[in-house]
C-alpha positions in Angstrom: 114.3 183.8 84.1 112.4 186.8 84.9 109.2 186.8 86.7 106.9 188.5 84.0 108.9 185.3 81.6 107.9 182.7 84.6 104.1 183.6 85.0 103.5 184.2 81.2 104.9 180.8 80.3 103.3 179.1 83.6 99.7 180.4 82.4 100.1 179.2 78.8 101.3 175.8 79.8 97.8 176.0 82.3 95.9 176.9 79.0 97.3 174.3 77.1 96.5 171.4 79.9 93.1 172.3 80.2 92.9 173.0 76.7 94.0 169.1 75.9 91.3 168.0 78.7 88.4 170.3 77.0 86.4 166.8 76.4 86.5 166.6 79.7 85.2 169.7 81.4 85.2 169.4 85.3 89.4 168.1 85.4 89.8 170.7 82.4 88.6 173.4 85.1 90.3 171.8 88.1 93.4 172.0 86.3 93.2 175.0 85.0 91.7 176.4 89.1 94.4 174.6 90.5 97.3 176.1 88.9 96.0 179.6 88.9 95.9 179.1 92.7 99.0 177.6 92.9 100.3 180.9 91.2 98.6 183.6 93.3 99.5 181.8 96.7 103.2 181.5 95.0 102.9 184.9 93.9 101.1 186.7 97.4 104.7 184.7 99.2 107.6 186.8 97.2 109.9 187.9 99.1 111.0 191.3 99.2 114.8 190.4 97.9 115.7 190.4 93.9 115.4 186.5 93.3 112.9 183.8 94.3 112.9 180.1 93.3 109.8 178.0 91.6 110.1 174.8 90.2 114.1 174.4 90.5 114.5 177.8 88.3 116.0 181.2 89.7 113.4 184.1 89.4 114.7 187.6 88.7 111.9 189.8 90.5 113.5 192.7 89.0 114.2 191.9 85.2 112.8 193.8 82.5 112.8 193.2 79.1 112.6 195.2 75.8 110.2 194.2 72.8 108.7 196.8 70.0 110.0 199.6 71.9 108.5 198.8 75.1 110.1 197.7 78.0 108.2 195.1 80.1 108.5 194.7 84.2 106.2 193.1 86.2 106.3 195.6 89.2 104.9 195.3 92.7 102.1 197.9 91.4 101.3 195.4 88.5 101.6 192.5 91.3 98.0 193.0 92.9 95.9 193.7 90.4 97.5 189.9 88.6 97.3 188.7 91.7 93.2 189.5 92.3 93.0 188.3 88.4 94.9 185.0 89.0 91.8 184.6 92.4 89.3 185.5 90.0 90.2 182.9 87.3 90.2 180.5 89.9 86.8 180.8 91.4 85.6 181.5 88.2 86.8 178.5 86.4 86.2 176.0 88.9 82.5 176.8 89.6 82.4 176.9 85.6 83.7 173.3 85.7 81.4 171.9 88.1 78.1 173.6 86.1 79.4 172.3 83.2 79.8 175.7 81.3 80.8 175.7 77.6 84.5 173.6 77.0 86.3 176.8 76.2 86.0 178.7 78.6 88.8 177.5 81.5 91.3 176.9 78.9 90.7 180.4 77.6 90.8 182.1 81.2 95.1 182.1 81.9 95.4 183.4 78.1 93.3 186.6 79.5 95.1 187.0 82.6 98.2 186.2 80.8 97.4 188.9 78.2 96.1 191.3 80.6 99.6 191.1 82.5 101.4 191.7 79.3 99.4 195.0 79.7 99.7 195.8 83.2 103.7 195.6 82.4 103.9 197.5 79.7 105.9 201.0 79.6 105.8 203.4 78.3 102.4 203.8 79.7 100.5 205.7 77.4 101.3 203.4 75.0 100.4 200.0 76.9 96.7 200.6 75.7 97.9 199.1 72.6 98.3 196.0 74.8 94.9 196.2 76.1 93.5 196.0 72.5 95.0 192.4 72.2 93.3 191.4 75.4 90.3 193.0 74.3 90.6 190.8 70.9 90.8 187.8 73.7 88.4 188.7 75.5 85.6 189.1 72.3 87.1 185.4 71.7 86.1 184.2 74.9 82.3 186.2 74.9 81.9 184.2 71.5 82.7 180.9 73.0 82.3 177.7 71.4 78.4 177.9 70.6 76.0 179.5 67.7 75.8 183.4 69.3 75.5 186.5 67.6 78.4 188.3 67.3 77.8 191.9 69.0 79.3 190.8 72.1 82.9 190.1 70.9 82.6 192.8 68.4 81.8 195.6 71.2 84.2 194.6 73.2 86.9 196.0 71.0 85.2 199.7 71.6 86.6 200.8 74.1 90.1 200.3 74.1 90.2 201.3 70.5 88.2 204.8 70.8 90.3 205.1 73.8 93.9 204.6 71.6 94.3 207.6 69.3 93.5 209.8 72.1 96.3 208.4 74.2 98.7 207.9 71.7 98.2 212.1 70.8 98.6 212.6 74.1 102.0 210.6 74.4 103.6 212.4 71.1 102.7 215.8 72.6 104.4 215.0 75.6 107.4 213.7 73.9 107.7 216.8 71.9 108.4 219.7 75.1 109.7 222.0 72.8 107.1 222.0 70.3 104.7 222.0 73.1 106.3 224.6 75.1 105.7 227.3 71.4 102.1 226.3 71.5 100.3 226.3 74.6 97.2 225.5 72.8 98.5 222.3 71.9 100.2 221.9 75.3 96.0 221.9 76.7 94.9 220.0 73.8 97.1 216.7 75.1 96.4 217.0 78.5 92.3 217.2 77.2 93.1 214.0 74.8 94.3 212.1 77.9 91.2 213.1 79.7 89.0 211.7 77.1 91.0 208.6 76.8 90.3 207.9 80.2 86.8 208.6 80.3 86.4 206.5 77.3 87.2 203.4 79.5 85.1 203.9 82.2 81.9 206.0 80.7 78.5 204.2 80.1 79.2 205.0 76.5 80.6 202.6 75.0 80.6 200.4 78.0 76.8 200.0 78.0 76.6 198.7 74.8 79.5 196.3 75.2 78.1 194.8 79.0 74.9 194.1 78.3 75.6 192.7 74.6 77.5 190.0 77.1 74.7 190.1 79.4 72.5 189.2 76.8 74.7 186.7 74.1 77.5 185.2 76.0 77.4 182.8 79.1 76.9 184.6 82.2 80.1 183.3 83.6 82.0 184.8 80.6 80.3 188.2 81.5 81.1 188.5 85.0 84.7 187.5 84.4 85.3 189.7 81.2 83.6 192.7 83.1 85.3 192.2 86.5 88.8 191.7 84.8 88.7 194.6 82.6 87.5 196.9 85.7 90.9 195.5 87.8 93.2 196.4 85.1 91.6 199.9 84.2 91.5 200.5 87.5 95.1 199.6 87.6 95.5 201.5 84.8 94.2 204.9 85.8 95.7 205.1 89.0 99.0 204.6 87.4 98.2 207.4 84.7 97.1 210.0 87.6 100.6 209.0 89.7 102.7 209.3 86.8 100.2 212.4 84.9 99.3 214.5 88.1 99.2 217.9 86.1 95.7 216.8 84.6 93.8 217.7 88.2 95.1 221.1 87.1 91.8 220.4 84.2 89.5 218.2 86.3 89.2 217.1 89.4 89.0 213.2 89.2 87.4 213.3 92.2 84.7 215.1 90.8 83.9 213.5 87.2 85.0 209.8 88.3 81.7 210.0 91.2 79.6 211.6 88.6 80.3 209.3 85.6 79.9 206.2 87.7 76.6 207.7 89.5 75.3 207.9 86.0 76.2 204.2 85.2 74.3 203.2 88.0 71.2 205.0 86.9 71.4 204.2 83.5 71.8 200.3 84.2 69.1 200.5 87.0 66.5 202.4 85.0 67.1 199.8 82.5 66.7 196.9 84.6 63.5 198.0 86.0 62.2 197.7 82.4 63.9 194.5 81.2 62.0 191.7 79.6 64.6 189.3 79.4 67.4 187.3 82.2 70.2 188.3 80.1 69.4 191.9 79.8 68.9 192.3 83.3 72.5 190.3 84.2 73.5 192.7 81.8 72.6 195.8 83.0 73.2 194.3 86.7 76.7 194.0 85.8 76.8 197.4 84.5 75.4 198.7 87.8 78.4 197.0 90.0 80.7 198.1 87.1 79.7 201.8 88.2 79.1 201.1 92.3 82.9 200.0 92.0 84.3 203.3 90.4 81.8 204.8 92.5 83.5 203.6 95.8 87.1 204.9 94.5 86.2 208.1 93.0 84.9 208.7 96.6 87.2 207.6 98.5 90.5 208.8 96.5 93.8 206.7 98.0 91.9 207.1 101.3 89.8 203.7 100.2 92.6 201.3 98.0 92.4 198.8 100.8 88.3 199.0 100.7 88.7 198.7 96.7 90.7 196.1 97.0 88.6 194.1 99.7 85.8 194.8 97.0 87.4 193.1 94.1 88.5 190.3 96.4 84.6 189.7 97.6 82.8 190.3 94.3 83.6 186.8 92.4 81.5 185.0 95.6 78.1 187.4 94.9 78.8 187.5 91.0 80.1 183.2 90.5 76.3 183.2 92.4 74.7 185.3 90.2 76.4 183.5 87.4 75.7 180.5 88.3 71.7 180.4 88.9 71.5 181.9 85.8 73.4 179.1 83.8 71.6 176.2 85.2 68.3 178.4 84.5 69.5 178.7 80.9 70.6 175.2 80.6 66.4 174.1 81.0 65.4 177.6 78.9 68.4 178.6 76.9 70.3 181.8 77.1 68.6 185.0 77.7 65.0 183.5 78.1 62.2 186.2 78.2 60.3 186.5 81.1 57.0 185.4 79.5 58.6 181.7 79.2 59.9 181.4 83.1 57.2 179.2 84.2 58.2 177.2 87.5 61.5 178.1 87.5 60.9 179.0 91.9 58.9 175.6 91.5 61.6 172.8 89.6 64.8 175.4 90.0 64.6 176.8 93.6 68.5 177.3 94.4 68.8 178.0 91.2 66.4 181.0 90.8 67.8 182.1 94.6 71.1 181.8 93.4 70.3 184.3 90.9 67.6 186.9 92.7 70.0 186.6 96.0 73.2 187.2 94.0 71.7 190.1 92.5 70.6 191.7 95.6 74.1 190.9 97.3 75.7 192.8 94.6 73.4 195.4 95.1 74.5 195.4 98.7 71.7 194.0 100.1 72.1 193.4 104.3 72.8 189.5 103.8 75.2 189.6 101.7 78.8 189.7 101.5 78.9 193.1 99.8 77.3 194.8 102.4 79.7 196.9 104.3 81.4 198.0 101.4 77.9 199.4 99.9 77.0 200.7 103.1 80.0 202.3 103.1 80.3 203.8 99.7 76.5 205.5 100.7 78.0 206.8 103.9 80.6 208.1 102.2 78.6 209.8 99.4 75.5 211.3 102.0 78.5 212.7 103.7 80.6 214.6 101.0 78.3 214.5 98.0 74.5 214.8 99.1 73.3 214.8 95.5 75.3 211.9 94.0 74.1 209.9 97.2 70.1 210.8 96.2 71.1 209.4 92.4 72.6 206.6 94.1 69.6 205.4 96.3 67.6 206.2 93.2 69.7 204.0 90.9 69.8 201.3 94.0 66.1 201.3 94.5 65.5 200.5 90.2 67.6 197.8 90.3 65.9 196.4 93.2 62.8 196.9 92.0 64.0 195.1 88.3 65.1 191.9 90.5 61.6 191.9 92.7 60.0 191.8 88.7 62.2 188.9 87.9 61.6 187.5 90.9 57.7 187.4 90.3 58.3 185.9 87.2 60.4 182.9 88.1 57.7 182.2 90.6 55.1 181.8 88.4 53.2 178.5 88.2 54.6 175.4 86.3 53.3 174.8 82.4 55.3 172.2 81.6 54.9 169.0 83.6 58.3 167.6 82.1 60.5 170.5 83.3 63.6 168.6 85.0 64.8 169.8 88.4 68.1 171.3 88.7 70.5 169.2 88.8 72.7 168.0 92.4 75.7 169.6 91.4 74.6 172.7 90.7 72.2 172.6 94.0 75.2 172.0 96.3 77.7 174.6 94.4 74.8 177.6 94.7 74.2 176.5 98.3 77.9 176.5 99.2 78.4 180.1 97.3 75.6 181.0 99.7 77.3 179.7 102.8 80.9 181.5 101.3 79.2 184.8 101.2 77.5 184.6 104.6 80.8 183.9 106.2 82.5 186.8 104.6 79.6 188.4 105.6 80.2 187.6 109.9 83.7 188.1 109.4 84.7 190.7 107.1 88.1 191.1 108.3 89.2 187.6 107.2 90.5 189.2 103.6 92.3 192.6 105.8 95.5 191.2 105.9 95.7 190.3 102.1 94.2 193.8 100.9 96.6 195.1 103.1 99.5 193.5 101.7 98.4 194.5 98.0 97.9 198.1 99.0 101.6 198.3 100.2 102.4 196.6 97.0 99.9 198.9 94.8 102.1 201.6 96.2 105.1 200.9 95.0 104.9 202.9 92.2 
């Protein structure tokens, strides 16, 4: 059995236990935690050598396999970005479980990774975005969930990857044809142009805007985080691969150049917006937006120089954003989803860890000095005053919004109490905010306790 064969069936037979305990949400999310665990610490203890063993069967590390004209091996490139997905899920589903977040959400969680690995595997690469456009159908699934939404959520979330196809898929057929392409220069610039604006299609503020807040605002805000944090991994993932495998493109633009600028925008436009939210949803929204853009920020920066920095960022973020996520849920569980601001009366009062949870997670993504994010913001700003002066005066600028949208929130959650009968929040949720609190503080005292594990995904990230 080859590995890509091993983890696909091992994360369908996790969906399909937790999908049998739905009526039971906290074991349904401890199973499904559990297993994903089980599968990144399995997976971070490969050895180097062509087999390794799991559950009495022989794994073929190296196997590839042929389907639909694509071949599919799960390389050590492919490794670390499944293996930060796999950590995500985890956290993600278990502090789901114990806030009692919609029933379909853990079972749903190893189908995404799962499908989002069939992608990462996928050759020939400019076709694997074809993969990505099943995920994305997956992942519209999982913004809908299992209550009465609107629609707009799951429906953007298709965007993307399809505005992103055609572009790709010209790109691939001019490629193929060298002889064609060698009569007509013109065409020749033309492909490498369509790549281009495939790429920027994934990672521009259009459509992306319209997709992240539509989850901000009508899907749970654990689904939101996860959706965005996953599909930033595996474009990330993506993109490096394409600019290994496609170098002639710097010969057009400099990704160290438009990357900065396009994720510099991102920030602005999500910060401007969340100064002028009226709504929770629409600032998580936009706030997710914001570290969707702070992220591409740090690695369109930084070039190769900063893969280990990424990848200590994606391995931090789920603590600030399950925080985030989490103060937000039990405040919509009293006010419903995306409550306006106008109708948050004693939430500081009845839901204190709840509305810190939320305020604090939001300024620790923003990299605020107690939280976990810290020295990686810090260093992206050092970084940019240093090489770029006027991307780091957009970036202050786009910091000090968003800021300024969570100190208007913040005055609204304080705001007196209307309604004598508003419950308190509940124990569970209490203790699980205030130990996400304590997580992130540790990281922040000591954070070179993830080094060794970014290290060991940057020498496998490089294995291209």
């Amino acid at each position: 059995m080859s590995l890509l064969v091993f983890l696909l069936l091992a994360l369908f037979v996790l969906s399909l236990a937790a999908g049998l305990l739905r009526r039971a949400p906290l074991s349904s999310g401890v199973v499904a935690a559990a297993g994903m665990s089980w599968l990144a610490w399995w997976l971070w203890r490969l050895p180097t050598e062509e087999t390794a063993s799991a559950l009495g069967r022989v794994i073929f590390l190296d196997q590839t396999h042929a389907l639909l004209r694509f071949t599919f091996q799960l390389t050590p490139a492919a490794r670390a970005p499944v293996l930060l997905m796999l950590g995500w899920g985890a956290i993600f589903v278990l502090v789901a479980a114990l806030l009692r977040v919609e029933r379909s959400f853990a079972p749903a969680i190893p189908l995404l990774v799962a499908a989002f690995t069939l992608f990462l595997a996928a050759q020939p690469l400019l076709y694997a975005p074809f993969w990505l456009i099943l995920a994305a159908v997956l992942m519209g699934v999982i913004a809908q969930g299992n209550q009465p939404r609107p629609a707009r959520a799951a429906l953007r979330t298709l965007l993307a990857p399809i505005l992103a196809f055609p572009f790709l898929l010209f790109a691939a057929w001019v490629f193929s044809q060298s002889a064609i392409a060698a009569e007509d220069p013109q065409l020749w610039s033309s492909a490498w142009r369509a790549l281009l604006v495939g790429m920027l299609i994934l990672t521009s503020t259009v459509p992306l805007h319209g997709w992240i807040v539509a989850l901000g605002e009508a899907a749970s805000p654990f689904a939101g985080a996860f959706l965005v944090g996953a599909w930033q991994i595996a474009i990330y993932a993506f993109l490096r691969s394409l600019l290994f495998a496609y170098p002639t493109i710097t010969e057009f633009i400099d990704p160290g150049v438009w990357l900065p600028w396009i994720a510099v925008v991102q920030m602005l436009w999500a910060g401007a917006f969340m100064f002028g939210s009226q709504r929770l949803g629409q600032l998580w929204g936009y706030l997710l937006l914001w570290t969707f853009g702070a992220a591409f920020l740090a690695w369109g920066l930084t070039g190769e120089l900063g893969s280990e920095a990424i990848f200590w960022l994606f391995m931090v973020s789920p603590i600030a954003l399950t925080l985030a996520a989490a103060g937000l849920q039990s405040i919509a569980h009293r006010f419903g989803e995306n409550p306006a601001y106008s109708a948050l009366h004693g939430v500081s009062e009845r839901l204190p860890l709840s509305a810190l949870g939320f305020i604090g997670g939001g300024l620790f993504l923003l990299g605020w000095p107690l939280g976990a994010l810290f020295p990686m913001r810090l260093a992206t700003y050092q970084v940019a005053a240093y090489r770029a002066g006027n991307i780091f005066l957009w970036a202050m600028l786009a910091l000090t919004l968003g800021v300024l949208g969570l100190i208007r929130a913040a005055r609204h959650l304080a705001t007196p109490v209307r309604d004598v009968t508003l419950q308190r929040e509940s124990r569970r949720a209490a203790w699980t905010i205030g130990l996400l609190l304590l997580a992130g503080g540790l990281i922040l005292l000591n954070p070179g306790l993830l080094n060794d594990v970014a290290e060991q995904m940057l020498v496998w990230f490089n294995m291209l």
